[in-house]
NUNU-679598 format. One record per residue (C-alpha): residue number from 0; residue in one letter; x, y, z. Coordinates in steps of 0.5 Angstrom, whole numbers, m for minus. Each point is the difference from the previous one (the first is absolute). Layout:
# residues N
NODE pos code    c1    c2    c3
NODE NUM    A     X     Y     Z
...
***
This chain:
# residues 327
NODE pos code    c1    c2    c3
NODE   0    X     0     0     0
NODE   1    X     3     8    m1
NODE   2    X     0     5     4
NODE   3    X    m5     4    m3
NODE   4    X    m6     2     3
NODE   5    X    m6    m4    m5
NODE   6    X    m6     4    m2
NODE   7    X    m5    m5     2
NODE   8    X    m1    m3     6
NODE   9    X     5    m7     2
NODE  10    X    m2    m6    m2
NODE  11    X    m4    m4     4
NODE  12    X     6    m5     4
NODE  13    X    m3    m6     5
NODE  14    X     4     2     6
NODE  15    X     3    m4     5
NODE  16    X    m2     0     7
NODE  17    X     6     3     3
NODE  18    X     0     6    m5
NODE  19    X    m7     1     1
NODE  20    X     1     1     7
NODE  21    X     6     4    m1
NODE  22    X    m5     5    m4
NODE  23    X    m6     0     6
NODE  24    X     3     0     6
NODE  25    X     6     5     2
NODE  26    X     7     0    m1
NODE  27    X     4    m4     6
NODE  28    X     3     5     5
NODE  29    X     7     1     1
NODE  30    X     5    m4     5
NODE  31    X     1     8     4
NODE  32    X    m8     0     1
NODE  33    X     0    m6     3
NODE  34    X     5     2     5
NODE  35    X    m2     7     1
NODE  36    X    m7    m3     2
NODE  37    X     3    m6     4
NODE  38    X     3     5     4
NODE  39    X    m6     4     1
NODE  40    X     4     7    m4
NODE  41    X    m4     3    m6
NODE  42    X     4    m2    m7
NODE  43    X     4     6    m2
NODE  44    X    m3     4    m5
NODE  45    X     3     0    m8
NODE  46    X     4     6    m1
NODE  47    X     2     0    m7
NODE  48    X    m7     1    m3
NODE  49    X    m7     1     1
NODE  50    X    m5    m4    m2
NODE  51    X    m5     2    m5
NODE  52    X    m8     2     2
NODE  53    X    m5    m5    m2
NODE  54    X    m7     2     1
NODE  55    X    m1    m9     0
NODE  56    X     2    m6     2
NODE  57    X     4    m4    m5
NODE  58    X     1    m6    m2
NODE  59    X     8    m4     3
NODE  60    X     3     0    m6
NODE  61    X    m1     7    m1
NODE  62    X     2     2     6
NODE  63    X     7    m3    m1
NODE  64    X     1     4    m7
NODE  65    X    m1     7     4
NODE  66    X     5    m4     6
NODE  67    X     5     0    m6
NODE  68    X     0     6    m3
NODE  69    X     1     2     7
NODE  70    X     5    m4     2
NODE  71    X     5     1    m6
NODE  72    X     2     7    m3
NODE  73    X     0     2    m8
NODE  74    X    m6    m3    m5
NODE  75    X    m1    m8     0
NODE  76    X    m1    m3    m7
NODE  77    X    m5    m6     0
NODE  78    X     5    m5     1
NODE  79    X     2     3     7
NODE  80    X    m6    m1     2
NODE  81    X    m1    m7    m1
NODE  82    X     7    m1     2
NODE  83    X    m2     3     7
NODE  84    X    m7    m4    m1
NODE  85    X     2    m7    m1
NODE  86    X    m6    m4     3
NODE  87    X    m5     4    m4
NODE  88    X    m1    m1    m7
NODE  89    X     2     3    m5
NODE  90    X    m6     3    m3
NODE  91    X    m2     1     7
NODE  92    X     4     5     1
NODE  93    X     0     4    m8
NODE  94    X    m8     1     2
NODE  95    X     2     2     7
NODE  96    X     5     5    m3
NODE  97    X    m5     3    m5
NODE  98    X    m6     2     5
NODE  99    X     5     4     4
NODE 100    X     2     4    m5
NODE 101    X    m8     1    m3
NODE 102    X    m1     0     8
NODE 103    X     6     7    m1
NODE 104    X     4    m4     6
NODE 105    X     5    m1    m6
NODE 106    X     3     4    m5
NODE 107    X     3    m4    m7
NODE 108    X     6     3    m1
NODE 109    X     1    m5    m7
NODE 110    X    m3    m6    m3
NODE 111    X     1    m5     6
NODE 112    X     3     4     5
NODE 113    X    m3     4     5
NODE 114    X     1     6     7
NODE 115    X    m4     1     5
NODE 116    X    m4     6    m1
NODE 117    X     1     6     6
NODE 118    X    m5     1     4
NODE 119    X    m6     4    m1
NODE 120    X     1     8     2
NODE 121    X    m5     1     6
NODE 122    X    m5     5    m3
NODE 123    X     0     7     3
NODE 124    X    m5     2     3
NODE 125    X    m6     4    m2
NODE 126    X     0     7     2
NODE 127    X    m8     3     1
NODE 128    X     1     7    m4
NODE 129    X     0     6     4
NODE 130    X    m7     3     0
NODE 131    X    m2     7    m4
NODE 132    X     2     6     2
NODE 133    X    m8     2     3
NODE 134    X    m4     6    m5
NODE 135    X     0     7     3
NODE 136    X    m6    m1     6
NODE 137    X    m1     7     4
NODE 138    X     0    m1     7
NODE 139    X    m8    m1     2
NODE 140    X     1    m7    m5
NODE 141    X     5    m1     4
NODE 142    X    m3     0     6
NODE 143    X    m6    m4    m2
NODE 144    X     4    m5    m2
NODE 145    X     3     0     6
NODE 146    X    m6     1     5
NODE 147    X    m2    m6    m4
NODE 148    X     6    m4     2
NODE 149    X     0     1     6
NODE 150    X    m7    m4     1
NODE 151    X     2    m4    m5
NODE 152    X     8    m2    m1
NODE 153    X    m3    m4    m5
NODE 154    X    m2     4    m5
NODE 155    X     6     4    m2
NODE 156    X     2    m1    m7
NODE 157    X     7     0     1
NODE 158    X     1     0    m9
NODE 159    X    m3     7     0
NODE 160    X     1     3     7
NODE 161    X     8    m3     2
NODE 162    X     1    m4     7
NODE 163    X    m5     1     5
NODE 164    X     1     6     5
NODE 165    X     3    m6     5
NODE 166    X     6    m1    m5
NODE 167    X     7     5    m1
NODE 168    X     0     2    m6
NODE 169    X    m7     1    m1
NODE 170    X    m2     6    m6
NODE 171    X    m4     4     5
NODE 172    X     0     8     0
NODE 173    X     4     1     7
NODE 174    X    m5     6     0
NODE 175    X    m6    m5     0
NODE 176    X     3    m5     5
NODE 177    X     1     7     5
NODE 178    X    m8     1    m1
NODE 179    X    m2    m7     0
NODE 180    X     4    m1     7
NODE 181    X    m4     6     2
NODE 182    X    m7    m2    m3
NODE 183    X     2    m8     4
NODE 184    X     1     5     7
NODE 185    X    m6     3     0
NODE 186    X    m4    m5    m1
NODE 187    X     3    m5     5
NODE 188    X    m2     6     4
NODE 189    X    m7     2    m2
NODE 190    X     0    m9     1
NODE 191    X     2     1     7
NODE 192    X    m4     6     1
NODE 193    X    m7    m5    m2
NODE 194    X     2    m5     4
NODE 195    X     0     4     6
NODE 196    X    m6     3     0
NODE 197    X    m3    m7    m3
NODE 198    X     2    m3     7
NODE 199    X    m2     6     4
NODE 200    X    m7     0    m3
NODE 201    X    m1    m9     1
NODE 202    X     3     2     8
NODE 203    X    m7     5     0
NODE 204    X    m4    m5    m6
NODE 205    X     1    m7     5
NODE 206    X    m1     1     8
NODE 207    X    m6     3    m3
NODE 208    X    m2    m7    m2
NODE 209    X    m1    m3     7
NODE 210    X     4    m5    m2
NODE 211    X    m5    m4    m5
NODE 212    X     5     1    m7
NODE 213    X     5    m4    m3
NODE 214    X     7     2    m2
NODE 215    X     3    m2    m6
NODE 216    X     2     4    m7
NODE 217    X    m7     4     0
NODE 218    X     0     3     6
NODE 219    X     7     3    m2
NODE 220    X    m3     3    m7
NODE 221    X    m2     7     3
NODE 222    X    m2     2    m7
NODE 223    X    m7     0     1
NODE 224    X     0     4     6
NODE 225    X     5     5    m3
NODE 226    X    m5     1    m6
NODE 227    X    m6     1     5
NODE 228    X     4     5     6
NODE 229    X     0     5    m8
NODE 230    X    m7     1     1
NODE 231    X    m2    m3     8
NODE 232    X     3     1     7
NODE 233    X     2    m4     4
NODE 234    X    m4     1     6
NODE 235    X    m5    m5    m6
NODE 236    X     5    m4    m2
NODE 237    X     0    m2     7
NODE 238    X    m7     0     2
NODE 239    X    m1    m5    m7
NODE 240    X     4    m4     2
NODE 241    X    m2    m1     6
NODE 242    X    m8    m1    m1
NODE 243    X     2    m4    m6
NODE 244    X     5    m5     5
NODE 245    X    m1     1     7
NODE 246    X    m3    m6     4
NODE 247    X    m4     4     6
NODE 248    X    m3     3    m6
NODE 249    X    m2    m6    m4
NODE 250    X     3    m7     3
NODE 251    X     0    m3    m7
NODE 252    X     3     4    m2
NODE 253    X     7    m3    m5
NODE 254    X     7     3     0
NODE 255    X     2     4    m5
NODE 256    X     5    m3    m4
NODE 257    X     2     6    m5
NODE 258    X    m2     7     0
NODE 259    X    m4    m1    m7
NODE 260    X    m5    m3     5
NODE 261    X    m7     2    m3
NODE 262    X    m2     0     8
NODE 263    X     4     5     0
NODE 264    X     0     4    m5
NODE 265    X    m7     0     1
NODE 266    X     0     2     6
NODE 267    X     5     7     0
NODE 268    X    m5     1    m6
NODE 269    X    m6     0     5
NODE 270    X     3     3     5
NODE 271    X     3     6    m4
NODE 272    X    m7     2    m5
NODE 273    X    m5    m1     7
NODE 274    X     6     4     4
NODE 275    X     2     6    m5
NODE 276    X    m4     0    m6
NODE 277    X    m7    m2     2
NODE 278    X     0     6     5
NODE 279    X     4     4    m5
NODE 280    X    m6    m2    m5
NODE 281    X    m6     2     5
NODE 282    X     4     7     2
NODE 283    X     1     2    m7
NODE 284    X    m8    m1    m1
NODE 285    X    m3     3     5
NODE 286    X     3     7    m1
NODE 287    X    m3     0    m7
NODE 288    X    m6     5    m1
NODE 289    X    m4     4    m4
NODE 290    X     2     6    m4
NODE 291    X     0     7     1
NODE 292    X    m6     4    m3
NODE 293    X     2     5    m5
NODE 294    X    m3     7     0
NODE 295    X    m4     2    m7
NODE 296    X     3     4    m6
NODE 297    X    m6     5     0
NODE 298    X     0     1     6
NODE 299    X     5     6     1
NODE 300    X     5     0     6
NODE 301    X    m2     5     6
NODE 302    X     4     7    m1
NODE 303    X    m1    m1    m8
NODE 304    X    m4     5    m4
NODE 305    X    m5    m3    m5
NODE 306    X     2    m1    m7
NODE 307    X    m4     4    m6
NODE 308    X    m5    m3    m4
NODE 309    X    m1     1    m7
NODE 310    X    m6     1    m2
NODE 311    X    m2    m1    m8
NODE 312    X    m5     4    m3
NODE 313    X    m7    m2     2
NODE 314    X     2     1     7
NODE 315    X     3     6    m2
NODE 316    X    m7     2    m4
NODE 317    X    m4    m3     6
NODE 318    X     5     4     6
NODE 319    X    m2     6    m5
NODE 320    X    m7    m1     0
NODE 321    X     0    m1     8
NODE 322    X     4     7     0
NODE 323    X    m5     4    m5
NODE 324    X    m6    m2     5
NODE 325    X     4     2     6
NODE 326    X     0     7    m3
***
């Protein structure tokens, strides 16, 4: 047989038992393992040259070809390989040869002789290209964004906005960072301001209770009473909730669990229409009365004298008459 690499595949060959264990199972180890792991020590690692990257398993004779090339310096022709495999038949190995080289763990130097191929580059890591440079934003569009994060970290859009305002090297105006700083404050200090006067409104809201409520997230919203303190006192809040809640008042009377209680509602809304606008209604009506007479156009006022008349010609006629009979 040449040395020459066939075009087709080999020729079927009928092996004999000690070849075909030789192609399935893995190749002997060497006496220097043995001791090394008789003696309980890690056999040195080969320092010559590394093994090439197999992404899966082959079969022995194979292996034994890349052991080879890694054993030996300079290009191997067929021959050499088969002389470093005599327990292998020949075509054995040929076939074993040309699917390393089709594997690309082989490099065909020419006809029949062969090198190991060098071990692929590592591929450089892809870098994630730098986002663009934001469009021209005035300092409101900022805010709104930023007002928008701060509730949000999620919605920032950091392809048109640039890192968030946690990151350095964000793109924001440092005047817009100042005055969000500033807005951040404010409302942090309104906030607190809310939940003060929150608390002392539920400390003057519960002992009116009596005890019949129960705690929990709708007595802590003081959204309600806040919204009816705008028109309502709080001597009727009061008053509300007590007829609405207070067991000496009615015994089955349930505890309130939220200042959105009909009960109560119902109950401030009562006490404040009969208390203020019903007698404020009665008071407004009873002073309504009848208008005062008008004098009469003909009748001149006292201290004036009495137009003069005009007379058209039959009253003049009939005055001359009266006159002529009078002489």
């Amino acid at each position: 047989m040449t040395d020459t690499v066939p075009t087709e595949g080999p020729v079927p060959q009928v092996l004999p038992a000690a070849d075909f264990a030789a192609e399935v199972e893995t190749a002997a180890p060497e006496p220097a393992a043995i001791e090394a792991s008789a003696s309980g020590e890690a056999p040195a690692p080969a320092a010559e040259r590394a093994h090439p990257e197999i992404e899966y398993a082959i079969g022995a004779t194979r292996q034994a070809v890349l052991d080879h090339f890694i054993d030996t310096e300079g290009d191997q022709s067929m021959a050499q390989i088969k002389a470093a495999l005599p327990n292998v038949l020949p075509g054995t190995v040929e076939a074993c040869v040309r699917r390393e080289w089709e594997a690309g763990r082989l490099l065909r130097v020419s006809p029949g002789v062969y090198r190991l191929a060098p071990p692929p580059k590592p591929a450089e890591p892809k870098q994630a290209p730098p986002p663009k440079q934001p469009e021209v934003l005035s300092d409101e569009e900022w805010l709104a964004a930023m007002d928008v994060w701060f509730e949000d970290r999620s919605s920032w859009d950091v392809q048109k906005l640039g890192p968030p305002p946690n990151e350095p090297g964000n793109w924001i105006p440092p005047s817009v960072r100042v005055r969000f700083a500033d807005r951040v404050r404010k409302q942090d200090a309104r906030r607190r301001e809310r939940e003060e006067a929150d608390a002392k409104l539920r400390n003057q809201l519960i002992p009116a209770c009596h005890g019949n409520f129960m705690p929990g997230p709708g007595l802590s919203d003081m959204a309600p009473v806040r919204s009816m303190l705008q028109v309502v006192p709080i001597d009727h809040i009061l008053l509300g909730l007590k007829r609405a809640v207070d067991r000496r008042i009615d015994p089955r009377a349930a505890p309130i669990a939220s200042w959105k209680d009909e009960r109560f509602l119902r109950a401030v809304a009562r006490s404040y229409a009969l208390d203020v606008l019903v007698p404020s209604m009665v008071d407004s009506w009873s002073k309504a009365g009848t208008p005062a007479k008008r004098t009469r156009a003909s009748e001149p006022s006292p201290g004036t004298q009495e137009p003069v008349r005009r007379m058209n010609s039959s009253t003049r006629l009939a005055a001359c008459g009266i006159a002529a009979n009078r002489r």
